[in-house]
Each structure stands twice: as structure tokens, then as C-alpha cells.
C-alpha positions in Angstrom: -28.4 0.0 -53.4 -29.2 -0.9 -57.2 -27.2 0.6 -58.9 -27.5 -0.8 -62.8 -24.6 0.6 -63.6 -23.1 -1.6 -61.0 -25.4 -4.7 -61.7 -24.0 -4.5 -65.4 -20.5 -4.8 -64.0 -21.2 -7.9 -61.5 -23.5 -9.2 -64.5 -19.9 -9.6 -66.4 -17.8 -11.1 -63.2 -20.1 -13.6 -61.9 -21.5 -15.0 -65.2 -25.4 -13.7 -64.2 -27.7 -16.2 -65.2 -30.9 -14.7 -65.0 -34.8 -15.6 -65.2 -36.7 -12.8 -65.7 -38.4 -12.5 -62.4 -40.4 -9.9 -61.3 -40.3 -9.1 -57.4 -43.4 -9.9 -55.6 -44.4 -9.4 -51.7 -41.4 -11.4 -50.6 -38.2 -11.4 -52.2 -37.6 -13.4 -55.2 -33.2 -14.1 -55.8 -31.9 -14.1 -59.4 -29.7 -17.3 -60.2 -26.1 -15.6 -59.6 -22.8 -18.0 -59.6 -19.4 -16.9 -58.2 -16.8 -17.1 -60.9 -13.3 -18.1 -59.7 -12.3 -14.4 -60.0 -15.0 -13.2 -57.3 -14.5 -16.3 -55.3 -11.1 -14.4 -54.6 -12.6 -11.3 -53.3 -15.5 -12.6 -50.9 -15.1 -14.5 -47.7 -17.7 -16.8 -46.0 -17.7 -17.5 -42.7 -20.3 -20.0 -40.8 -23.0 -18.9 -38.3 -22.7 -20.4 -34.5 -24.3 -20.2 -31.3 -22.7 -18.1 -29.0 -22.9 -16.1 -25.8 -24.1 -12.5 -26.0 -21.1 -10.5 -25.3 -22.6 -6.8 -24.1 -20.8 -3.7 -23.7 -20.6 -0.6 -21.3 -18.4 2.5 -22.6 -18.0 4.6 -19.4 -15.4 7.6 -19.0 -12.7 7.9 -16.2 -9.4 8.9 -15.5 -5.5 7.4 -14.7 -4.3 6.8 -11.2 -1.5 5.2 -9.5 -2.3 2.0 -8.1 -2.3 2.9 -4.4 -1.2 -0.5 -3.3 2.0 -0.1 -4.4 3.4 3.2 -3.2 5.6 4.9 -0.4 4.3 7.7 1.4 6.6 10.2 2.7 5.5 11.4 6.3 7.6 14.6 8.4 9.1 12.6 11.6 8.8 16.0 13.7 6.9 19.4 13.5 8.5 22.2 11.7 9.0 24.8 9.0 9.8 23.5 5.6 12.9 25.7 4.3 13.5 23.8 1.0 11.8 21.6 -1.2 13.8 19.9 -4.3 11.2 18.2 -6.4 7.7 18.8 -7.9 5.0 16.8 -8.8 5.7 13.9 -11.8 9.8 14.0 -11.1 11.6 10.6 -10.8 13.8 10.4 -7.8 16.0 7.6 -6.9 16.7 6.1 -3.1 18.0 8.4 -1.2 17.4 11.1 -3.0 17.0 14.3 -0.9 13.4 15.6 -1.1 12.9 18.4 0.8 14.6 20.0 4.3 12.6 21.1 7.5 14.4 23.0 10.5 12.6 21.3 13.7 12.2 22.6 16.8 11.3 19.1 18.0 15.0 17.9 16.0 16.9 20.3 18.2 15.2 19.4 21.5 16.0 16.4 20.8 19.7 16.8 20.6 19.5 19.3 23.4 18.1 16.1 25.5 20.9 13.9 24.4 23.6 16.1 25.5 21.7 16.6 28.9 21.5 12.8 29.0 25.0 12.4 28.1 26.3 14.4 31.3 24.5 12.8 33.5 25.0 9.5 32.2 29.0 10.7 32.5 28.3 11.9 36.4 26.7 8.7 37.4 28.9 6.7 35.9 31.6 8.1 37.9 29.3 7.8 41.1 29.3 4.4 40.4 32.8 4.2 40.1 33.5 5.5 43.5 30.6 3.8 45.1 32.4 0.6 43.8 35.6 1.1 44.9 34.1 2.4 48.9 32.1 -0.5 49.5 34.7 -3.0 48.5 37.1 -1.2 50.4 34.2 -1.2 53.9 34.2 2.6 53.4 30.7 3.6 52.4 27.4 0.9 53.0 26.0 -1.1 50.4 23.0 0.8 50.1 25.0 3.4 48.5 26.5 1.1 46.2 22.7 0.3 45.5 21.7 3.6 45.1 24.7 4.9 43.0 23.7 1.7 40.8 20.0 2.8 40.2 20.9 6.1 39.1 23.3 4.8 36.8 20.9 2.6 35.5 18.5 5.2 35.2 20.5 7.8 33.5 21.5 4.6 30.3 17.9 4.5 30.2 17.6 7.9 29.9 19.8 8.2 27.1 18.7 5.4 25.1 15.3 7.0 25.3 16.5 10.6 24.0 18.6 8.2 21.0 15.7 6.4 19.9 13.9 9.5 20.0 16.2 11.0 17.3 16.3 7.7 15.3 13.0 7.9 15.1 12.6 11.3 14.1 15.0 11.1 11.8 18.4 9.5 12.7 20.8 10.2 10.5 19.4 12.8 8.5 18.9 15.1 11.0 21.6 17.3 13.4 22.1 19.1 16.3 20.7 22.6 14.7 17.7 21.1 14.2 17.6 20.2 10.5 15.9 17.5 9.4 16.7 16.5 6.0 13.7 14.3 4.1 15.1 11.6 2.1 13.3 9.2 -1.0 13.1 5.6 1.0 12.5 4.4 -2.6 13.2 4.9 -6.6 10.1 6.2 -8.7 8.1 9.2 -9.2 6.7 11.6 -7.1 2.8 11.0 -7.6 1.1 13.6 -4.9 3.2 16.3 -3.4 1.5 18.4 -0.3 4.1 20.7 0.9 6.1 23.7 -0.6 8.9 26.7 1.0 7.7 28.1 3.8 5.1 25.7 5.1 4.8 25.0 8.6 4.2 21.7 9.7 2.1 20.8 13.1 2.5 17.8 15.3 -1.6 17.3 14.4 -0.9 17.2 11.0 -1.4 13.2 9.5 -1.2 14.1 6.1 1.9 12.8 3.9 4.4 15.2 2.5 4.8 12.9 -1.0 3.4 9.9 -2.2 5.9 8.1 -4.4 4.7 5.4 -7.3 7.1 3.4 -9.3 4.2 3.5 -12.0 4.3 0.0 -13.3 0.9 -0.5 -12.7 -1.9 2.3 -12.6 -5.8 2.1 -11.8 -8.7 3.6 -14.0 -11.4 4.5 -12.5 -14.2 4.9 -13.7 -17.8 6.0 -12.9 -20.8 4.0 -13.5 -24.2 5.5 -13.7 -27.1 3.7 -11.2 -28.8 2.0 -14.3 -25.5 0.4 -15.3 -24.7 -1.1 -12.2 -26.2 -4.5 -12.3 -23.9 -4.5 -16.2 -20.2 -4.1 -14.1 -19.0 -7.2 -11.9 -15.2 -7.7 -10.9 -13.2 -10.0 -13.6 -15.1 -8.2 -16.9 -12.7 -6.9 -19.3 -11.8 -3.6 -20.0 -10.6 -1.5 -22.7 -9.2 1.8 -22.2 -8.3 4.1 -24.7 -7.1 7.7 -23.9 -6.7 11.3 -25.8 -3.6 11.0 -26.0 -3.1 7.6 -27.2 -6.1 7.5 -29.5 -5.1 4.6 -31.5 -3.7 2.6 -28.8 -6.0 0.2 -26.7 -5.0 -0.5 -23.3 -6.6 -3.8 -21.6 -7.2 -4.6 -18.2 -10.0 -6.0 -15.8 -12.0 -5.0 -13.5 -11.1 -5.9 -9.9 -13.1 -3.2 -7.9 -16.7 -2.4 -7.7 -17.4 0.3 -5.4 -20.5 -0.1 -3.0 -21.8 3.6 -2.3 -22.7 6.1 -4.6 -21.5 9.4 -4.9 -23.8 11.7 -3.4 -23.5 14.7 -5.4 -23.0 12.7 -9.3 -25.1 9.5 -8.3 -22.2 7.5 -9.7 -20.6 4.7 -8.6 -16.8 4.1 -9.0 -15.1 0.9 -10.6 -11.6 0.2 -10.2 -9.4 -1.5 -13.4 -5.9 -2.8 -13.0 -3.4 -2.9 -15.8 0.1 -2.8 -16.5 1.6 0.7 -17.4 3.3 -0.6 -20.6 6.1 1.9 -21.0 4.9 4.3 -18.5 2.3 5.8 -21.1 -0.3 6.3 -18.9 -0.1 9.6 -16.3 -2.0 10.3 -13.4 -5.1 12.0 -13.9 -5.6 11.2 -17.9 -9.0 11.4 -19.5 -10.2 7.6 -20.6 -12.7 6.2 -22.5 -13.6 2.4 -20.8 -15.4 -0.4 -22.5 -16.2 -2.9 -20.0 -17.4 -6.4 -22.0 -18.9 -9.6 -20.6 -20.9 -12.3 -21.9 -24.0 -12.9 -20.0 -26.1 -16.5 -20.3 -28.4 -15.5 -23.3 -27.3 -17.3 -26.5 -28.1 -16.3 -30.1 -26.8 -16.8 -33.4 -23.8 -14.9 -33.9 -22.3 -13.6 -37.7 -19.8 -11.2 -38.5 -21.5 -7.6 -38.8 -19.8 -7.1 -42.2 -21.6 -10.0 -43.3 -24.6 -7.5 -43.0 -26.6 -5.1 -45.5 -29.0 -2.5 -44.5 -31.5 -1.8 -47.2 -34.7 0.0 -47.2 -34.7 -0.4 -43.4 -34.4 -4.0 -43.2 -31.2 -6.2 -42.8 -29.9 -8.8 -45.4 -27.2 -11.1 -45.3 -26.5 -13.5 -48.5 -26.2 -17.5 -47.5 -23.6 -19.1 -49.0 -24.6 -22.9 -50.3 -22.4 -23.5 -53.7 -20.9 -21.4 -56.1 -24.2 -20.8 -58.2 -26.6 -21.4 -55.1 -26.9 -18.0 -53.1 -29.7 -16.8 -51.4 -30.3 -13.5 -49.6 -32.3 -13.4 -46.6 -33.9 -11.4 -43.9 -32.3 -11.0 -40.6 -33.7 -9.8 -37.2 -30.7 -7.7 -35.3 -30.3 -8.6 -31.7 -27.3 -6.6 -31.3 -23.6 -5.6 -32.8 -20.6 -5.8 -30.5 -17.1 -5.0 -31.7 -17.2 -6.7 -35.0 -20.0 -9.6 -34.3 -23.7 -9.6 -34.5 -26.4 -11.3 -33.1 -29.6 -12.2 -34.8 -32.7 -14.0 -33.4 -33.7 -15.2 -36.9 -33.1 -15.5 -40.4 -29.9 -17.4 -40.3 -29.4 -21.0 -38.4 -26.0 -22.0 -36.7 -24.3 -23.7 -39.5 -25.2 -21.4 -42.5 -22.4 -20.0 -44.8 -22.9 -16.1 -45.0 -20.7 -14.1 -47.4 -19.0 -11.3 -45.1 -16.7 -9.5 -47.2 -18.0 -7.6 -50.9 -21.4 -9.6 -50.1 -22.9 -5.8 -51.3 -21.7 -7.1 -54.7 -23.2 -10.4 -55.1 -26.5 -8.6 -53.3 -27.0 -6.3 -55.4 -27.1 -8.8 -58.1 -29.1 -11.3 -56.8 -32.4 -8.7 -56.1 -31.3 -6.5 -58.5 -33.9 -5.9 -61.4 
């Protein structure tokens, strides 16, 4: 840290004006004054009281915010014969996503036309019955009669229709294909069928999941000794491999309440906006979570700081030829602040730029 070679140079910028003071048990400060040449190269900035902010770096990974997706379910059992995307493509409404042939589909259309011909047939019987019992032919209880089973069979067939609708509407036909269909624009996020896959009337799962992407989730786990440290509404910073020099903020607005059996960690959620769709599903992420909590101490800039022989300095700032270096106790740094419990009073001017200069010539010898 003394470096004469140095000292010689700073003895010719800031006009060193010098007793010559030998260093006893506590420090003793040479008379140093900042010429207007130096006064352009330091900065001073003023000690305050302030909030400890605290800091937990945890690690986690991207996923699509699972409030605001589609999921894609089969309307009827089946064997997938063709499926057109794969996992990460974009799709827009409508978009055909995969076909199944249904035994279920063709049933149904096998019930229509049943329902259909005996709709036909009783509206005929109707017909007749009509015209008999106006004409004192036939009794009015088979008028009635021919009336139920008319009514029956349009009931009958508006069942088997719904049915279809249901299972498909549109998109399906009377060989039994069923053709699956994007209800929405985005990206395919989860995918769980492929060719060939049969699909059973017990199965609940979805075929794709579908994300527009504007917004993701990190998640990230928390260790049991960090819990207390993570509440919802702390701010988050998230930085990724493949982004390394880009910070993403969000906050956090989930705080999981079991912990994982197997890791012992507990899961926090963070929300943020997918600014340009940067971030993918399942990316690695480094997450600082930040808060300030109710203890108060004195808070500098951590330039403003020099580590010497163990100890830390900063120099105080009173005029242009009154500086004084002193002794500092370090709470903490965070980011680019630190906290001290003494040495330096809210108020005090401290040097936090090139303050190694003027140090080095205040206790140099």
C-alpha cells in the first residue's frame, strides 16, 4: 500500500505539506491538500443512515407462467396417426396440431345416422297420426303416442349432435378422424404425445400446453436456513448463462409452504416480463433476492473503502487541506454500498473514487 514511488508522485499533485511525524500506536495523518487538478479525479459522497438491504443469491430455472396458458386435451379416445409440431414451435389459431382416428368419433357418427332415420320414421308417424285423428280415423291416444316418439327420437338426435360437438364438432368426420386444432397463437411449451400413441378414455393428461411467453416464472429453491430471508414482494435479480451480462428483474410473488422431501428445499416463485422472449423454458438462473430489513447503520459507498493490513480505512473529507483517514468497522457490502457500525457518522464527507491516492499520502512515511 506504500508505495514511495507512488507517494513521490502524489507528493507533486497535491502540494504535500508535511511534518515529519513518526507513526505511533494509533495513526498519525500527514497535512495533505487537494490541488484543483486532484479535486477533478476524486469524488466525495456523504455518509447517511439507512436500512440494511441483505441479499440471498439462490439458483433456479425458467418456466412459463402457468396462469396464462391453453392446455390442449384429446375430446375422445384413440390412436394418434400424425403429430405436426414439437416442443418450442410457434403456432397460430387454428393451426392443426396433431390427428387421432377415434373409435369413439365414428360411433358417434354411426349414432347420428341411426338417430337420423328414426327421427325421419317418426316424423312421418306423426304425420299420418295427424292427419287420422283430425279426420276421426284413428283415437287420440295414437296421436299422443305417435307425438312422444317423435319427441323422443329429436331428443335423441340432439343428444348424438352434441355428443360430436363436443368431441370435436367440426374437426372431426364420419371415418372417425378427429383433427386437433391450436385454440390459440403462441408456443408449444409441454408436448406429451407422439405417432403411434394410443390414447385411453382414463387418460387426464393434456396433449400440449401452449404459452404465449410474455411472462415466464423462475423458480427457485431456497435452502431451510434461508427461509425466514425470502417473503413475497422482495426483489429479484436474475441473470442467466446465456445472457450473462443482462439482468432481468422481477419479484417475488410465491413462497412455497412444504419442503421438498428428497433436496430439503423450498421453492419461490418470481414473476417477470419476458422482454423479447429471451428467456426459455427450463434455463439455468442465478437469483438475488434483496430486501431491507429494520436494522439501520451508516451506509457509504464500498469504493469509498481501503483494506490495509487487515483493517478498513476510508479518508473523511472536511476541506481541501483538511483530510483525515480513519478506521472503519464493516457491517456488510451489498451491491455497491457498505455498512459500517463505526468510524464514520451520518453526515461525514468520504472520498470514494482514487481515495487510495490521497491515502497513501496521508499515512505514508
Amino acid at each position: 500500500m506504500k508505495n514511495p514511488f507512488l507517494y513521490i508522485v502524489m507528493a507533486g499533485i497535491v502540494g504535500l505539506a508535511s511534518c515529519e511525524e513518526k507513526k505511533t500506536g494509533t495513526m498519525e495523518n500527514k497535512q495533505v491538500c487537494v490541488s484543483d487538478s486532484l479535486s477533478k479525479m476524486i469524488a466525495i459522497d456523504t455518509a447517511k443512515e439507512s436500512d440494511i438491504k441483505n441479499e440471498l443469491k439462490l439458483t433456479g430455472e425458467v418456466s412459463f407462467d402457468e396462469n396464462n396458458v391453453v392446455k390442449v386435451f384429446p375430446f375422445a379416445s384413440g390412436q394418434v396417426m400424425n403429430v405436426n409440431v414439437s416442443l418450442g414451435d410457434k403456432v397460430t389459431k387454428g393451426q392443426v396440431l396433431a390427428i387421432i382416428r377415434s373409435a369413439d368419433v365414428a360411433g358417434n357418427y354411426s349414432d347420428l345416422t341411426s338417430a337420423k332415420a328414426d327421427l325421419s320414421i317418426s316424423k312421418r308417424t306423426l304425420q299420418q297420426a295427424d292427419y287420422l285423428y283430425k279426420n276421426g280415423i284413428s283415437s287420440e291416444r295414437d296421436y299422443t303416442e305417435a307425438k312422444e316418439n317423435y319427441n323422443k327420437a329429436v331428443a335423441a338426435d340432439s343428444k348424438v349432435r352434441e355428443q360430436i360437438a363436443i368431441n370435436g364438432g367440426g374437426n372431426t368426420n364420419a371415418a372417425g378422424t378427429l383433427v386437433v386444432k391450436a385454440p390459440r397463437s403462441g408456443y408449444i411449451v409441454e408436448k406429451n404425445i407422439t405417432s403411434g400413441n394410443f390414447i385411453r378414455p382414463d387418460n387426464s393428461s393434456s396433449m400440449f400446453t401452449i404459452s404465449d411467453m410474455k411472462d415466464v416464472w423462475i423458480k427457485a429453491n431456497v435452502f431451510e436456513s434461508d427461509i425466514a430471508k425470502v417473503k413475497n414482494g422482495y426483489a429479484a435479480k436474475i441473470t442467466t448463462l446465456a445472457y450473462p451480462d443482462k439482468v432481468f428483474s422481477g419479484k417475488v410473488n410465491n413462497v412455497g409452504s412444504v419442503l421438498d422431501p428428497d433436496s430439503k428445499v423450498m421453492t419461490v416463485r418470481i414473476s417477470l416480463p419476458n422482454q423479447d422472449l429471451m428467456l426459455k423454458p427450463e434455463m439455468f438462473t442465478n437469483v438475488t433476492i434483496s430486501n431491507s430489513d429494520s436494522a439501520q447503520a451508516v451506509a457509504i459507498p464500498a469504493g469509498a473503502v481501503v483494506f490495509d493490513s487487515g483493517k478498513n480505512y476510508v479518508v473523511i473529507y472536511h476541506d481541501k487541506c483538511n483530510l483525515q483517514v480513519r478506521e472503519v468497522n464493516v457491517i456488510k457490502s451489498v451491491e455497491d454500498t457498505t455498512y459500517v457500525s463505526s468510524g464514520v457518522k451520518p453526515g461525514d464527507k468520504v472520498i470514494s473514487k482514487n481515495q487510495l491516492l490521497l491515502y497513501n499520502a496521508l499515512v505514508g512515511d
